[in-house]
C-alpha positions as CSV (number, residue, x, y, z in Angstrom):
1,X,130.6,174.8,70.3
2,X,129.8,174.7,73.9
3,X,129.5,171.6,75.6
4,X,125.9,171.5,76.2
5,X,124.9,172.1,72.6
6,X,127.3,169.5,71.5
7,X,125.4,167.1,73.3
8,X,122.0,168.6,72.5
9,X,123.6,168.1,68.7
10,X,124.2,164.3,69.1
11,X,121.2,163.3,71.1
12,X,119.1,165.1,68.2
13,X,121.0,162.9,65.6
14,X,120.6,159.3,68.0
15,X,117.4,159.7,67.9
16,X,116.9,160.1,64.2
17,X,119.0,157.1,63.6
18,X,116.6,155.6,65.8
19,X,113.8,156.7,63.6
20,X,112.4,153.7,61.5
21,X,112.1,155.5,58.3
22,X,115.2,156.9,58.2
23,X,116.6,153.1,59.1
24,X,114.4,152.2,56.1
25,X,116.7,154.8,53.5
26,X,120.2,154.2,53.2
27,X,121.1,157.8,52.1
28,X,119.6,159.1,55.0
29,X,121.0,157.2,57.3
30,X,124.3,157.2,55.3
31,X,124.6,161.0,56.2
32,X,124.8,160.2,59.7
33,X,126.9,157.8,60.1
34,X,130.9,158.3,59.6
35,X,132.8,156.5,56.9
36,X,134.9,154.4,59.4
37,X,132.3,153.9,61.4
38,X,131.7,150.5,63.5
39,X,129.1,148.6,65.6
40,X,129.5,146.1,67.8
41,X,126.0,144.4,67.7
42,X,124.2,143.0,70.7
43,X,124.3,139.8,69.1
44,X,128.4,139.9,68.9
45,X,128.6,140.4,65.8
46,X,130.9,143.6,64.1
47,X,129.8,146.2,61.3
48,X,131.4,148.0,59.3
49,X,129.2,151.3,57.6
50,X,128.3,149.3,54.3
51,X,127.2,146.1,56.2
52,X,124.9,147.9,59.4
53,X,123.3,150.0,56.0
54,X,122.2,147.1,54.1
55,X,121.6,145.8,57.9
56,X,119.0,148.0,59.0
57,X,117.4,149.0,55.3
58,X,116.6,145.0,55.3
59,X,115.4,144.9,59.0
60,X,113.2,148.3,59.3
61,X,111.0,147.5,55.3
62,X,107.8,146.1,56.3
63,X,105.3,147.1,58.3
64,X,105.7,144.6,61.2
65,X,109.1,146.3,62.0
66,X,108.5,149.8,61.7
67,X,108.5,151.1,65.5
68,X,111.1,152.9,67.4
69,X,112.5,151.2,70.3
70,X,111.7,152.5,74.0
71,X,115.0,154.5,74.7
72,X,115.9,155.3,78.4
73,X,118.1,157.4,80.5
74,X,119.8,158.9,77.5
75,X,122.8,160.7,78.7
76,X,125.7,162.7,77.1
77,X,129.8,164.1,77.8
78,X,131.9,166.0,75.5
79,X,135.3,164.2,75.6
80,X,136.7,167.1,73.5
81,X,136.0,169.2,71.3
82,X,133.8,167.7,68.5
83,X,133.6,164.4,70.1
84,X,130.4,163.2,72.5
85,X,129.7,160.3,74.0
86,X,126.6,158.8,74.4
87,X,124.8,156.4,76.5
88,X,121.1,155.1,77.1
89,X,119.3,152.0,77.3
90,X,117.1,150.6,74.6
91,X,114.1,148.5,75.4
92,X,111.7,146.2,72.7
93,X,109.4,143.6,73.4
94,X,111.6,140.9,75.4
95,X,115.1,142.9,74.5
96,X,117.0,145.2,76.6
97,X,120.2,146.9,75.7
98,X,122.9,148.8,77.4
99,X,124.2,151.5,74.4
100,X,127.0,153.8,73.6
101,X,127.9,155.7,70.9
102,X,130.8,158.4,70.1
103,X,129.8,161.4,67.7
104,X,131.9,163.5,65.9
105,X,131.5,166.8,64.3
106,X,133.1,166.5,61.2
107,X,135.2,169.2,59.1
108,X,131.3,170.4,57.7
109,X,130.2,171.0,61.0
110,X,127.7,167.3,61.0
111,X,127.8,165.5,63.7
112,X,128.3,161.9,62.5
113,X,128.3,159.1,64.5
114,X,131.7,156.8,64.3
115,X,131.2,154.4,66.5
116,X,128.1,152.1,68.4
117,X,128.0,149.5,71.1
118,X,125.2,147.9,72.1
119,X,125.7,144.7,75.2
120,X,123.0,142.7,75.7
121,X,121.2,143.5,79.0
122,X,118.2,141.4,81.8
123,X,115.0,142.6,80.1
């Protein structure tokens, strides 16, 4: 896969993860996400796949919570083949976040996201 459409691949499956209703289903988002994968949280803390799926299905049920964060100045590289990085910035009501995330295109050809960082940033 060319590098462009590598990119193009993992910015299309950010922004689903960003989706609240897929955050809401835990096989959806389950699909996306890698089976090693990690987070480190903006709040410090570090998730493994099992704990940022119960995570977000908990956070994203309700309707008070159901809205997609601004996202800014999404950007992309392929590191190598199969592997992309990602950055943007996320913004909420009084929150701001610098983020990056690596994506992998796994042996099925799915892009699957190992790993997420998000640093807590001036709103």
């Amino acid at each position: 896969m060319d590098p462009t459409s590598a990119v193009h691949e993992a910015i299309t499956a950010e922004m689903r993860l960003l989706e609240p209703d897929l955050r809401a289903d835990p096989t959806r988002a389950r699909a996306l996400l890698a089976p090693d994968f990690t987070e480190y949280g903006s709040s410090g803390t570090v998730y493994d796949r099992a704990a940022i799926l119960d995570l977000l299905q908990h956070h994203n049920s309700g309707p008070a919570v159901r809205h997609r964060p601004h996202v800014h100045h999404m950007a992309g590289r392929q590191l190598a083949p199969g592997l992309v990085q990602l950055t943007y910035t996320t913004s909420t009501t009084g929150h701001r976040s610098l983020r990056s995330s690596l994506w992998r295109q796994d042996s099925d050809h799915t892009w699957r996201c190992f790993f997420h960082q998000a640093t807590p940033t001036r709103p």
